[in-house]
N, C-alpha and C positions, 0 to 999 in steps of 0.2 A: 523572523523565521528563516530565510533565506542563507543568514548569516551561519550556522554551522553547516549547512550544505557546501558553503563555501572553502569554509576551513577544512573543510572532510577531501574536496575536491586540492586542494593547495597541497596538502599533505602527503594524498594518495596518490596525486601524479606523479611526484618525484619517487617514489618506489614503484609504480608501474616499469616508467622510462628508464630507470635504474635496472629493471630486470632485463629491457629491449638493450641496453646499451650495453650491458653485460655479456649476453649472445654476441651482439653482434662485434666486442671485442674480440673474441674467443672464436668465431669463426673467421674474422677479414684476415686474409692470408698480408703479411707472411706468416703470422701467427709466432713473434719471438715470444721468449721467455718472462718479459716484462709485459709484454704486450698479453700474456693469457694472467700474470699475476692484476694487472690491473682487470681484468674481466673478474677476477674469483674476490677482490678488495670490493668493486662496485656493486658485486652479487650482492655480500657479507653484511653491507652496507642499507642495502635495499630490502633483504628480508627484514632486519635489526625495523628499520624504521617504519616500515609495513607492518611488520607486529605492534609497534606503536601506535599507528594508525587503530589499528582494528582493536585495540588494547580502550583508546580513548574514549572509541564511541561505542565500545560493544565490552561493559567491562565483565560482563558473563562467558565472553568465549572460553572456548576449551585453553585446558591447560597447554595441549600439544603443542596447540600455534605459539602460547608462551615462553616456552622450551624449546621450541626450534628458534625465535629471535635470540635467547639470551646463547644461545651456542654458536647462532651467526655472529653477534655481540662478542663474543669471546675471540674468535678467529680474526675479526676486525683488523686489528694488530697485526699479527704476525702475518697476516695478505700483504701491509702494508710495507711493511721491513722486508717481505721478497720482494715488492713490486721495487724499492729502490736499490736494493741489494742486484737486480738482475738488469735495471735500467743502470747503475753506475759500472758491470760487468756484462756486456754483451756479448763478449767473447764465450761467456760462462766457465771462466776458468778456476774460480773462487767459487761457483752461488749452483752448480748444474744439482748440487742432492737436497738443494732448500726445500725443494717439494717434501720432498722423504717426513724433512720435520713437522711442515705444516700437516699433514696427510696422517701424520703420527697424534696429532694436536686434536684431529678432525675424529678419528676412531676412539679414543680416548676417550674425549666426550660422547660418541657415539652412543659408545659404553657403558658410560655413565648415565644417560639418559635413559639406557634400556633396562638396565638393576638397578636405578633409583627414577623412576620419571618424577616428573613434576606434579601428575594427577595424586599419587602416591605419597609423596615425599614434599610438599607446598613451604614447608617449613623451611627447609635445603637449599631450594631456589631462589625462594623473595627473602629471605632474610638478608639484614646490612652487611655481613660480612661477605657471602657469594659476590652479592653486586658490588662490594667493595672493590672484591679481587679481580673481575671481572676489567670493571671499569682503570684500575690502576696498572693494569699490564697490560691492556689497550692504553695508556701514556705511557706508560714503560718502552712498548713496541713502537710510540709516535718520537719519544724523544731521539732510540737509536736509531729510528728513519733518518730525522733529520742531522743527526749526527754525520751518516754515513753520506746524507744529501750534499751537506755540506763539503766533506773532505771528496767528494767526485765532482764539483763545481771547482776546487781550486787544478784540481787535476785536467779538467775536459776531456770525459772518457769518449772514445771512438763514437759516433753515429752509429746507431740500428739501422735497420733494415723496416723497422716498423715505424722512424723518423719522429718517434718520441726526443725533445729538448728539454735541457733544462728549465727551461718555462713551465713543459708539460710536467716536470716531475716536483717543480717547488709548488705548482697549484693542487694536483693532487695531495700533496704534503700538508698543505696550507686547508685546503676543503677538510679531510678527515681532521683537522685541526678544530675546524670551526662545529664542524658534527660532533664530537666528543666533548667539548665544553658545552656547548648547548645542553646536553643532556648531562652535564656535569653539574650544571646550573638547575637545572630543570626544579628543582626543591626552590627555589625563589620566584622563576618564572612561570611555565608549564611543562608538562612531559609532551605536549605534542609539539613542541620548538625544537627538540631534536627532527623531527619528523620536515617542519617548515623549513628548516636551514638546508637541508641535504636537497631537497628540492632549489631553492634558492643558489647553494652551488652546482650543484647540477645542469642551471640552465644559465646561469651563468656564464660557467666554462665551457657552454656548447655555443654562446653569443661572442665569447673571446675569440675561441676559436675560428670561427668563421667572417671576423673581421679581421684576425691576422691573415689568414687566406686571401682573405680580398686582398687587402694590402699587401703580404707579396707576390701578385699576383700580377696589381697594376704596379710595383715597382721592377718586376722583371720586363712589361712591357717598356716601362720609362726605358731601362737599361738593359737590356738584352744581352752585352757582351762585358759584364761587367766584371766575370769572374776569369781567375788564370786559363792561359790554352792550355787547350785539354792535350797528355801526352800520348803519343801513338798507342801504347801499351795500354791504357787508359780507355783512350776512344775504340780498342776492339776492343776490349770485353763489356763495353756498355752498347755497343753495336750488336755484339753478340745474341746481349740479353734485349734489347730491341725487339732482333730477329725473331727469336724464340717466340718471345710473348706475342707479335703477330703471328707467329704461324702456328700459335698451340693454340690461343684463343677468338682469332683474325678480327679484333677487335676492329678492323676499317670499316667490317661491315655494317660499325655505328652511323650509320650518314649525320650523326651527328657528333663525331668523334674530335674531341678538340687536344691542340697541344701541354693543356695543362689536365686535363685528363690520364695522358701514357705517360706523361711528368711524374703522377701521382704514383700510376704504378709500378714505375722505375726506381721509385724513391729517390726522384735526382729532381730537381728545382726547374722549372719552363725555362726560363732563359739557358741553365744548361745542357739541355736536350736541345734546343736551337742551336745551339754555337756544336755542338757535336754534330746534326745535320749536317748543316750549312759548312764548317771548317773541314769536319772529318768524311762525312760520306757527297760532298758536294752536290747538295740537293736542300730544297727547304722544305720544311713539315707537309705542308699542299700537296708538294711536288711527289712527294713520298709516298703520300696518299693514295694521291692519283695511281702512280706506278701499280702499287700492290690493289687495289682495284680495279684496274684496265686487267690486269696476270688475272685475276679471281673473274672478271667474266670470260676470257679467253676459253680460262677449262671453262665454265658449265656452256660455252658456246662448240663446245669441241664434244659436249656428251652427243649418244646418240638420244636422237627424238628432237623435234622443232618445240624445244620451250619458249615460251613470247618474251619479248625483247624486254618488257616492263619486269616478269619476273626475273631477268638477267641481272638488270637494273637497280631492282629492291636488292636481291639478293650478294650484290657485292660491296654495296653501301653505296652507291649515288643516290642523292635527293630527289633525282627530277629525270627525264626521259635528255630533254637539251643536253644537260650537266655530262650523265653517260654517253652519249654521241660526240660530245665538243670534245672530250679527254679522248674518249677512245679513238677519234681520228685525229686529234693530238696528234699521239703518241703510235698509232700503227699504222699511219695516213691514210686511212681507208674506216669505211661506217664499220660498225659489229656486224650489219646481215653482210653486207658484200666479203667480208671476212671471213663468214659463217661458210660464206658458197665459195670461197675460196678453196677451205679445208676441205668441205665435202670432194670436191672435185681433184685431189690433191690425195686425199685417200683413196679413190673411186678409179685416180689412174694408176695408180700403186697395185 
């Protein structure tokens, strides 16, 4: 008895997390162009196989849910030919109007759906030739992905800003690969195997990825200075952008704020944010640290009113009561209160 609760559960996760993973493509800034086509390919992907879902074990639902999978189904493809079209072009100097088509593709059917629905029209929809056409230019649109995957692997197009690799771009390539045959298949096997595989790559490619992380993670510890010196011109304007992002977002105030953390959102690798510290602004990450947290209690020790030394403390990111007194008399050889009564007295003869 247990056993299709299970199935129902295997199938339905992977379009749940498919819908979270989707979002959260499309909001994680920087938000390039590849980086929102792969959010709108994972949607496309997740509705498709979620109608399956709910197709398998509920074969009475309404036609609508059936007609919104087979139009996600349709776009499948051509998500797919942007997402490598704007990951092999991140300049976007070739790919900036690909929306336009897709978005053309999308009203079309729109369209289509609202002067012929499914409820209406049953015949139109489930008949072999639709799903024919359907399913064959989603491989139409898989073949010129890889087509075009291929000829930007012998090239090595520029790095994003959103630090998508060719890794990233042959496994997506390779997942909607294996999603589309499944349900290519699916007359020998089941229709809900399209549904299992997408979950199956899905978490997959979320266990790859977070053991390539690890890995280079501990190989930047291994070797820390393993990459070219960084050139003057170079180390400002990633100092620059340092700057900025501590002081737009003051991320220090994580008291648990680590170096491979502002790595990340630098889109520059932990070892080379160390070697740009340490070579270019001569200080180490800690040190760094410290610095822009001792300045961030300064002011709110400078506001007016006695706020207590602990919310000083939370509030510029130290851990501990010790931690913030040990630094701040570091660095301005005196406690934060005696500081505090410093200023007061300092204004007060002013």
């Amino acid at each position: 008895m247990i056993a299709p609760y299970l199935l129902f559960f295997f199938a339905g996760i992977g379009a749940f997390n498919g819908w979270v993973l989707a979002a959260y493509l499309w909001l994680r800034p920087p938000g390039t162009p590849a980086q929102r086509w792969l959010a709108a390919l994972v949607l496309a992907i997740s509705i498709r196989t979620g109608k399956s879902v709910l197709f398998y074990f509920y074969p009475q639902i309404s036609k609508s849910v059936l007609q919104v999978g087979l139009t996600a189904c349709f776009l499948i493809g051509p998500c797919l030919l942007g997402f490598v079209r704007a990951w092999a072009d991140p300049a976007g100097e070739r790919t900036r109007n690909d929306w336009r088509f897709v978005a053309a593709l999308l009203a079309a059917a729109a369209a289509f759906g609202v002067a012929y629905p499914y409820a209406s029209y049953p015949q139109w929809w489930s008949a072999a030739p639709a799903w024919r056409a359907v399913t064959y230019s989603w491989l139409a649109c898989l073949l010129a992905a890889g087509a075009v995957g291929l000829r930007a692997f012998r090239r090595a197009p520029p790095p994003a800003a959103d630090g998508l690799t060719r890794g990233h771009a042959a496994a997506v390539v390779a997942g909607t690969a294996v999603v589309w045959l499944a349900y290519f298949t699916a007359g020998f096997t089941s229709y809900i195997v399209g549904a299992l595989s997408f979950s199956l790559v899905l978490y997959l490619g979320v266990i790859v990825v977070l053991a390539r992380r690890k890995a280079g993670a501990a190989a930047a510890a291994a070797e820390p200075y393993q990459d070219r010196k960084i050139t003057p011109d170079e180390a400002q304007a990633a100092l620059q952008s340092l700057h900025r992002l501590m002081a737009a977002e003051a991320l220090y105030t994580d008291a648990r704020l680590s170096l491979a953390k502002v790595a990340r959102r630098l889109n520059m690798p932990p070892a080379r944010l160390s070697q740009l510290l340490n070579d270019n602004h001569k200080t180490a990450f800690k040190a760094y640290l410290m610095q822009l947290r001792v300045d961030a209690a300064k002011q709110r020790l400078r506001a007016p009113g006695q706020v207590m030394m602990e919310q000083v403390a939370e509030a510029s990111g130290f851990l501990s009561m010790s931690s913030f007194y040990s630094s701040f008399k570091k660095l301005e050889g005196t406690t934060p209160a005696a500081w505090r009564q410093a200023q007061l007295r300092a204004a007060t003869d002013s």
